[in-house]
N, C-alpha and C positions, 0 to 999 in steps of 0.2 A: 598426249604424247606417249609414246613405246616407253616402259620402263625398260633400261638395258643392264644386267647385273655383268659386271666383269670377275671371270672364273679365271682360277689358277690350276691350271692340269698337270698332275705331277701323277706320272705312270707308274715310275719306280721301275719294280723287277718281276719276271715271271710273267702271269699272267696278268698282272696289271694292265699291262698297255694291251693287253685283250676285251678287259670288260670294261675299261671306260669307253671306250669308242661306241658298244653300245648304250650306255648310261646318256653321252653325247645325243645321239639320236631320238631317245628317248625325251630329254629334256627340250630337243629344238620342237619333236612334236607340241609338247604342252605350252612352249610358248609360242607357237604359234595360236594356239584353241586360245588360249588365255592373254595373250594382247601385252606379253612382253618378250624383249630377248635379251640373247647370253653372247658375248662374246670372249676366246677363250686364248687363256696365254699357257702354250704347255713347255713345260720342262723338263730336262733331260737328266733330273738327279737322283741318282740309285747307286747301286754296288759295282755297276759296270765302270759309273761315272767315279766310284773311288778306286778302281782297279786302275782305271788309267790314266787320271789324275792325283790320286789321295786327299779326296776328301768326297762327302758326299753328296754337297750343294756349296757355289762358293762363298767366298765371307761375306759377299753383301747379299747372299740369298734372302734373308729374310726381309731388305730393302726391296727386294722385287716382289714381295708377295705382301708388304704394308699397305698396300693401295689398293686390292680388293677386293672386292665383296664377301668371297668366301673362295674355298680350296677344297678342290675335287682330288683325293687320291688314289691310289691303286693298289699296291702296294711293297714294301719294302722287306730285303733282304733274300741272300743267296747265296749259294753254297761257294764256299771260299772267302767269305769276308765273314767275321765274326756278327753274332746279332749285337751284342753290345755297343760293334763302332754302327752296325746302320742304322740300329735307332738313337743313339746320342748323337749322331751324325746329322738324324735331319727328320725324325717325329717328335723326338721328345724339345729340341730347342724350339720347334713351331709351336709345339702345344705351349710350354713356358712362356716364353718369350711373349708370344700373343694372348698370355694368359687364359689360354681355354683350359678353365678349370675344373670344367663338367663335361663328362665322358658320360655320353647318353647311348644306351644299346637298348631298342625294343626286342621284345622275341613274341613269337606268335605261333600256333599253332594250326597252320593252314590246311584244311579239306583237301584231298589230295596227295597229302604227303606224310608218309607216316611215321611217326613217333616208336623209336624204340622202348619207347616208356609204355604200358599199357594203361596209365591212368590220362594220358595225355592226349587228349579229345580236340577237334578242331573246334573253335570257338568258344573254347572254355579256358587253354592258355593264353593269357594275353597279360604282360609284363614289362616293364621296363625298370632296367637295374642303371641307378646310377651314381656312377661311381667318380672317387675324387682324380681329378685326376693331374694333379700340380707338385703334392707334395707326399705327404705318407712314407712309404715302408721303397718306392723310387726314388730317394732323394739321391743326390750325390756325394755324400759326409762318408767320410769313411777312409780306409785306405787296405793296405797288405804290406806285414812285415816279413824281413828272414825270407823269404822267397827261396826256394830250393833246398831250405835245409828242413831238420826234423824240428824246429819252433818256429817254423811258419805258422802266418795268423793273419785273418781276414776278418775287419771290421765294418759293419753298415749299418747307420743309423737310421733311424726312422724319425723323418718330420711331421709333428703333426704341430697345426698353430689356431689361436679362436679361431683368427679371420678362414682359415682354410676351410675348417669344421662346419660352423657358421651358417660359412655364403655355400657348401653342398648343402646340408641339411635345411635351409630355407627354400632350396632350388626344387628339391625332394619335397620336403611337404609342399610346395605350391604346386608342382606337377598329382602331387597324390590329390588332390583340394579338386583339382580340374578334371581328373578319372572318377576312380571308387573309391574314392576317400580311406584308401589303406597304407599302410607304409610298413616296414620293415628294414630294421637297421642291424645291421652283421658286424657283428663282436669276436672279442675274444679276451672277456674282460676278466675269467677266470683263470689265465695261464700270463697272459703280457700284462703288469703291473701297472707301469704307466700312460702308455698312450691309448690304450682301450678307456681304461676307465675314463679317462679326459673325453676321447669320443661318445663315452656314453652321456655321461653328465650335460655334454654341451647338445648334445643330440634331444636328451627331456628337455632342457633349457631352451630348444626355440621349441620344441613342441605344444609350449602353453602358448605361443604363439597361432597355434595353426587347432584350435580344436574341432573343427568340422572333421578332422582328419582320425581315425583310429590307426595306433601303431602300436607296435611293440619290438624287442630287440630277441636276436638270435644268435648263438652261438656259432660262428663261422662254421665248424664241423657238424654240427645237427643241422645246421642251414642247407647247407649239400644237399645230405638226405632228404631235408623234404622238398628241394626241387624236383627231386626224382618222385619220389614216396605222395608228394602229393602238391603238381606243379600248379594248377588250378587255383590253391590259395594265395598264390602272388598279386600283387599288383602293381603299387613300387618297391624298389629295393634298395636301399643308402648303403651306400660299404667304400670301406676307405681302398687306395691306388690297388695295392697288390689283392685284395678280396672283392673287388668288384673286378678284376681284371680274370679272377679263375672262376665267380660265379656267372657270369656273361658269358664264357665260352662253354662251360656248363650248360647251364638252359639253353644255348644255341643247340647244343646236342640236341637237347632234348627235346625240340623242338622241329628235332628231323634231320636239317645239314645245315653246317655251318656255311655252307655256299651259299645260304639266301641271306645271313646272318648283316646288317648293318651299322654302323654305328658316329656316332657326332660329338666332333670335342668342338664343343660351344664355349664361346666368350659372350655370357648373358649381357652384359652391358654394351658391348658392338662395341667397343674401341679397336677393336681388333679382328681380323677374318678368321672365323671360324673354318674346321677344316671337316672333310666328308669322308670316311672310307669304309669299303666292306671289312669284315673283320676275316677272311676267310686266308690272306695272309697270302706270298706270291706262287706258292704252290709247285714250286719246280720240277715234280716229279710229270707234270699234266702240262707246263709252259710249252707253246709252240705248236700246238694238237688242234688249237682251236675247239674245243672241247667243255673250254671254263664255263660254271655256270655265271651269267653278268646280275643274276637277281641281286646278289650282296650289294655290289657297287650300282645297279638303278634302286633299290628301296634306300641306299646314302644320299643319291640325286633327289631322291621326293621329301629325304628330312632337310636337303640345302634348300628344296623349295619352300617347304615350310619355313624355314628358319627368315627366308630373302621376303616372307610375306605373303605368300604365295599357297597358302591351306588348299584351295579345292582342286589345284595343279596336282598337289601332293597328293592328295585323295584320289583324284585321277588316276594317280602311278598306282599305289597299295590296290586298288578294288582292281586292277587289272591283274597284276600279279596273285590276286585273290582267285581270282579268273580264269585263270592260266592254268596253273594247280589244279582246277576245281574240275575245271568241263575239260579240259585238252589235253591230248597223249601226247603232246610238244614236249620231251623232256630231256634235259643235258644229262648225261650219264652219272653223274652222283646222285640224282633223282631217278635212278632205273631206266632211262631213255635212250636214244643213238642219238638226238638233233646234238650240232652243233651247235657253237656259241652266237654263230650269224643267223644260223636257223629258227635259234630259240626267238632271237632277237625279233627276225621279220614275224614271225607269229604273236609277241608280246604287241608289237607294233599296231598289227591288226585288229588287235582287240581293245588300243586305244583309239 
């Protein structure tokens, strides 16, 4: 029998509901080659939909997206809604909620495409940062007093808990176990008193778990620099919400453009649908041009395939988009090219 995965499509804003549609296309090819299918529920929940409703999915949204498999995004926020209501509005309760607590971002440095970095060679960057992504330094604790006067004061705490710590850093060293056996965990345990050190300690603590693996830890701010200074020595990377959230966009740089950039908030134990989206964000200055590069949101489509079971689908997608870069002057204009978003699409096409 067909295995059939049921996807949850959520466009969002900008060019979102540009690059899934090719993502769409992309995945119906592979399962047809590979002997399963997708059928898809899309949704209309974004910044538009809180402009003219208030709010930004409604209260039983997360009811409608319980049931499956996994969650195709695009992405969110836009000019005239603040980013704070559209992602507390409707990323951040998906990710919680559903508990996808690991934020997985690969970065890769493809033939093709060039690196403003000059040590940053194809085939030689190849990394994944993953980052927590439930609790830490985005918690919601906190508040603001005195508002409008001269002792106004804004308070935010940072959660960090074992279990949090724990279940990344196990996730971490088992993905490093199944690579290059390296890891790197991003601190800042020389200026934040307590929740560093706690991540540090518990961070050695499963590492005598995992010793096939060599690691060590890095200062959040020296960590930067050698993303840039010397991107090659990466392999995995552990860092808690807020520094896995600015070293990911980092090495996307550096890696060329954040338009090809992907990333997966996974809930390891499946109780829950994981969710897929480009990191490259709804781009409004480019919405509506057709113009968007779709590689972000198809290389998110090949980690949902991976994630649905689906490994040599996924390898399919990545070694085309390897492909593409490599041999073809097909290129969406953040890549130095004139093709359109459908353009690019029908050529990626071709070459699966």
């Amino acid at each position: 029998m067909t295995t059939n995965h049921r996807i949850a499509l959520i466009p969002g804003d900008g060019i979102g509901a540009e690059v899934l549609p090719p993502a769409q296309q992309v995945l119906d090819v592979l399962g047809h080659r590979h002997g399963f299918s997708l059928s898809y529920t899309s949704y209309d929940w974004s910044c538009e939909r809180y402009l003219r409703e208030g709010a930004m999915m409604p209260a039983d949204g997360l009811d409608q997206l319980r049931d499956k498999d996994a969650i195709l995004l695009g992405a969110v926020g836009y000019p005239g809604v603040p980013d704070h209501v559209s992602l507390w509005g409707l990323l951040i309760p998906i990710r919680r909620s559903f508990r996808q607590y690991v934020n997985l971002r690969p970065i890769r440095v493809f033939e093709g495409v060039d690196s403003p970095v000059r040590g940053a060679r194809p085939g030689e960057v190849d990394m994944v940062v993953v980052r927590e992504n439930a609790e830490g330094e985005y918690s919601a604790i906190g508040g603001r007093l005195n508002q409008g006067t001269a002792e106004e004061l804004a308070v935010q705490e940072a959660v960090f808990t074992r279990a949090g710590v724990t279940r990344i850093a196990d996730y971490a060293f088992s993905l490093a176990a199944r690579r290059r056996g390296r890891l790197t965990s991003a601190t800042k345990s020389n200026g934040i008193i307590h929740t560093m050190p706690f991540w540090d300690e518990l961070i050695a603590e499963r590492a005598a778990g995992h010793p096939g693996v060599t690691w060590d830890q890095e200062h959040i701010d020296a960590l930067a620099a050698k993303f840039v200074l010397d991107p090659a020595h990466f392999d995995v990377v552990v860092a808690s919400n807020l520094f896995g959230d600015i070293l990911s966009d980092l090495a996307a740089a550096v890696a060329g453009s954040i338009g090809i950039a992907p990333s997966a908030n996974l809930n390891p134990e499946r109780d829950f649908p994981s969710m897929f989206e480009p990191v490259h964000g709804s781009a409004p200055d480019i919405a509506g041009k057709g113009i968007a590069n779709p590689l972000g949101a198809i290389w998110s489509a090949a980690m949902m395939l991976d994630h649905l079971g689906h490994p040599a689908a996924a390898k399919d997608i990545t070694d085309a988009i390897a492909s593409i870069l490599a041999k073809s002057d097909t290129r969406t204009r953040d890549l130095g090219g004139t093709a359109t978003t459908a353009e690019f699409t029908d050529r990626l096409i071709e070459l699966l």
